[in-house]
Each structure stands twice: as structure tokens, then as C-alpha cells.
DRENPA-3360 file (N, C-alpha, C; in nm, 2 decimals, always signed):
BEGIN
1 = XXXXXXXX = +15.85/+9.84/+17.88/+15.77/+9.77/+17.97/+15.86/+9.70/+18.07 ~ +15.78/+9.73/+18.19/+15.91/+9.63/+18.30/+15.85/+9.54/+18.35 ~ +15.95/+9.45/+18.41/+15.89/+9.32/+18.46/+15.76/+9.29/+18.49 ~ +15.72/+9.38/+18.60/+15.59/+9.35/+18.64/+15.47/+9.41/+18.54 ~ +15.50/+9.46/+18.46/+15.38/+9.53/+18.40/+15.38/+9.39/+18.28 ~ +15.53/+9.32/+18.23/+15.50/+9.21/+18.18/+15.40/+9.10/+18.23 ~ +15.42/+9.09/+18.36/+15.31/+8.98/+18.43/+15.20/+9.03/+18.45 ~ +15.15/+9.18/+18.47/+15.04/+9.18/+18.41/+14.96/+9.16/+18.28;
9 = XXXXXXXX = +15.04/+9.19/+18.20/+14.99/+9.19/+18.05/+14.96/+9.04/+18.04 ~ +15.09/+8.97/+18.02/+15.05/+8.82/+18.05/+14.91/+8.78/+18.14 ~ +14.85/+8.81/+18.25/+14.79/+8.80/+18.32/+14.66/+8.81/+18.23 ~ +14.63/+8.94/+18.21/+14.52/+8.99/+18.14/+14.50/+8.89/+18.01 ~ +14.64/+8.92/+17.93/+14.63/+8.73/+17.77/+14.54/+8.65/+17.84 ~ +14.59/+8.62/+17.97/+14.50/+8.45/+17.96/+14.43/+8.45/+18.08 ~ +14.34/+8.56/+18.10/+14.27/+8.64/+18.16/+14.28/+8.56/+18.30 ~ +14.36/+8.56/+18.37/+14.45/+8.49/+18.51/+14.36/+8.64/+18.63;
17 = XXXXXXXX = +14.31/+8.61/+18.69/+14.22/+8.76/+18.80/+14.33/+8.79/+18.89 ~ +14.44/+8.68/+18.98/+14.53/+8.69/+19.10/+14.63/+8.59/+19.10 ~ +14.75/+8.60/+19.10/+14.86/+8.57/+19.08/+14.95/+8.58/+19.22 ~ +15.02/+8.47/+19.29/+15.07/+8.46/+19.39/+15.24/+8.39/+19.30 ~ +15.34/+8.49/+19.40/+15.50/+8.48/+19.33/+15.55/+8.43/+19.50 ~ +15.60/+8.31/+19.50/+15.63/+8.28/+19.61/+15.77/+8.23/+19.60 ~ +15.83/+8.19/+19.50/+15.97/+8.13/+19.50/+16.05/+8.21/+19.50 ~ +16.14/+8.27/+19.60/+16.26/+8.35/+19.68/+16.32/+8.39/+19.53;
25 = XXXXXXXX = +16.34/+8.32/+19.38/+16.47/+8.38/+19.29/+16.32/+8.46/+19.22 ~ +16.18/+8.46/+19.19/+16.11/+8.52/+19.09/+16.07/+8.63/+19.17 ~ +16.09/+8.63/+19.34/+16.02/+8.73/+19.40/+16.19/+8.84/+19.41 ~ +16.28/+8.82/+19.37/+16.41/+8.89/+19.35/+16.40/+8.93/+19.19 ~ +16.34/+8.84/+19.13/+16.36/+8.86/+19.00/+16.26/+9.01/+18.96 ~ +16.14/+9.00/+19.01/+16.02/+9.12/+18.99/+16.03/+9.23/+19.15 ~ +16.12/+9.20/+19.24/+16.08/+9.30/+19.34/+16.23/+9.37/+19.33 ~ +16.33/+9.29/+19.32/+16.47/+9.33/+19.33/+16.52/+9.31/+19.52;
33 = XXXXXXXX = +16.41/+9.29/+19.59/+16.39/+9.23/+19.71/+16.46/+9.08/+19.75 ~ +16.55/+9.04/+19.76/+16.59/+8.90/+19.84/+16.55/+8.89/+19.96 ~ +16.58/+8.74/+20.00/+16.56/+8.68/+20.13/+16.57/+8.56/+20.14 ~ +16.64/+8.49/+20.27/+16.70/+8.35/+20.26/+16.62/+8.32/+20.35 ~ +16.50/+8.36/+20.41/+16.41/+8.26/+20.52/+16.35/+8.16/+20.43 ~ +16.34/+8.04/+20.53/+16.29/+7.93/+20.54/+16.15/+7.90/+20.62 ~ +16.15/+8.00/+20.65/+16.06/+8.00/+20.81/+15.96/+8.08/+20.76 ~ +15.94/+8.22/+20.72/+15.88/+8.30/+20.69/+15.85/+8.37/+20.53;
41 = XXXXXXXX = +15.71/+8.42/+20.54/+15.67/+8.40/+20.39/+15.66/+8.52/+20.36 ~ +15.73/+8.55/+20.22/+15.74/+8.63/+20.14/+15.72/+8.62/+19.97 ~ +15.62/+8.69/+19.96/+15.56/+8.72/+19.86/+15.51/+8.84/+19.74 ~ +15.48/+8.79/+19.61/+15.39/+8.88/+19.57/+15.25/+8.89/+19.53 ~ +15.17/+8.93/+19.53/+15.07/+8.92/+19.48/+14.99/+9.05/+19.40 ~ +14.98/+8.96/+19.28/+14.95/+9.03/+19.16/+14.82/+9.00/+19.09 ~ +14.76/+9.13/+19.12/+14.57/+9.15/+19.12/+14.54/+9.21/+19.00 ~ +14.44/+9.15/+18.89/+14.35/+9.21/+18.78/+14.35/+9.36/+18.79;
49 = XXXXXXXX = +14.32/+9.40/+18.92/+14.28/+9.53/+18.90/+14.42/+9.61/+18.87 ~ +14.50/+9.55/+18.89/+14.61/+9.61/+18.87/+14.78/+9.63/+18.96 ~ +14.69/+9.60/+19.07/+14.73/+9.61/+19.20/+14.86/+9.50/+19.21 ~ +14.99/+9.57/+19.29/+15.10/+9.47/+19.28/+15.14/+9.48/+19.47 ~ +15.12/+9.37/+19.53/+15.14/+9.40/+19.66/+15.27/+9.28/+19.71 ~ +15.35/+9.35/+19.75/+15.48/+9.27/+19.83/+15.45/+9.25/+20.00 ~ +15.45/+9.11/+20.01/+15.40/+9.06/+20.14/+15.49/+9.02/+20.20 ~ +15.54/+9.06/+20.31/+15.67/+9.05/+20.38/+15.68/+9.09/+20.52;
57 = XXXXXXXX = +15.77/+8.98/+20.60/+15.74/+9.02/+20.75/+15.85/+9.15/+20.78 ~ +15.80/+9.22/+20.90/+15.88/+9.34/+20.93/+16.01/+9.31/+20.98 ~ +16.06/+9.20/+20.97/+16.19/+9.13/+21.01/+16.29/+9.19/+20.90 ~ +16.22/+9.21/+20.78/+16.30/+9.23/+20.65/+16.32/+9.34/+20.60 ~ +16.43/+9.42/+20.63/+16.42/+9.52/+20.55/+16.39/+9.51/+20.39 ~ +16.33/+9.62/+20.37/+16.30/+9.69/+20.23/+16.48/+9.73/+20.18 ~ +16.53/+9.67/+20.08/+16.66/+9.77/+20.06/+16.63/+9.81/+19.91 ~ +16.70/+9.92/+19.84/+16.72/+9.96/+19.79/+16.52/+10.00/+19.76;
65 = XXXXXXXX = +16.48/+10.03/+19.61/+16.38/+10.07/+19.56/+16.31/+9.99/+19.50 ~ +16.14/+10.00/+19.55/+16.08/+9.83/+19.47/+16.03/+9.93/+19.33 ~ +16.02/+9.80/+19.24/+15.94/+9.87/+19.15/+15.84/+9.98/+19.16 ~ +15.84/+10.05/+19.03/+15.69/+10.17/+19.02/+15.55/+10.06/+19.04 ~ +15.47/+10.15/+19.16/+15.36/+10.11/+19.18/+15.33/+9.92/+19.26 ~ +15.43/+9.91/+19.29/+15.49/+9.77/+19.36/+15.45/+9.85/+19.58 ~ +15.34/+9.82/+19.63/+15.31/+9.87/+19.77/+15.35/+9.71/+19.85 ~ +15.44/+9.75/+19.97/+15.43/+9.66/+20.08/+15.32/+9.65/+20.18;
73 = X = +15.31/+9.49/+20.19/+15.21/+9.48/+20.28/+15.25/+9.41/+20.43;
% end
């Protein structure tokens, strides 16, 4: 099981519907994604239905590979 499918599972336990990851070291920790702005917001957001969406300005590249089933928005 990988990280994010952890926070799903978790999610579902304590039946949580949407989940927002906003601090720069958890949104590295589940995306493998960094970023040192101060200015602009980068996120994850993690939906019941399943859905894992990375919210990020087009200032930033994408590097390397996000997790399985992990879509930028």
C-alpha cells in the first residue's frame, strides 16, 4: 500500500469525505513534488470518491513521476 492509498484508507476509518494537504514537507512527502513558494498555493486534495488531485500553479514544474492515479490540477 502506498502513501496515498494510506490516506485514503485512513480517510474512509474515520469516514473523513475531503481532505486538503497543504504544508510544503506532507505535500513532498505524498506527491514526491517540492516547492519553496511562499506566495503561491500548492496542494493536495484528497476526495471519498477516490480521487487524488495535485493543485499547483503552472510556474512549477511537475519533475520526476507523481504517484499512481495522483492527476494535476
Amino acid at each position: 500500500m502506498d502513501r496515498t492509498e494510506r490516506v485514503r484508507a485512513v480517510m474512509d476509518e474515520k469516514g473523513i469525505r475531503q481532505m486538503v494537504i497543504c504544508n510544503p514537507a506532507d505535500v513532498l512527502y505524498l506527491s514526491g513534488q517540492h516547492t519553496n513558494s511562499t506566495e503561491r498555493f500548492m496542494g493536495i486534495l484528497f476526495s471519498a470518491d477516490g480521487r487524488c488531485r495535485l493543485f499547483t500553479n503552472p510556474l512549477f514544474a511537475i519533475i520526476g513521476q507523481l504517484p499512481e492515479g495522483m492527476e494535476t490540477v
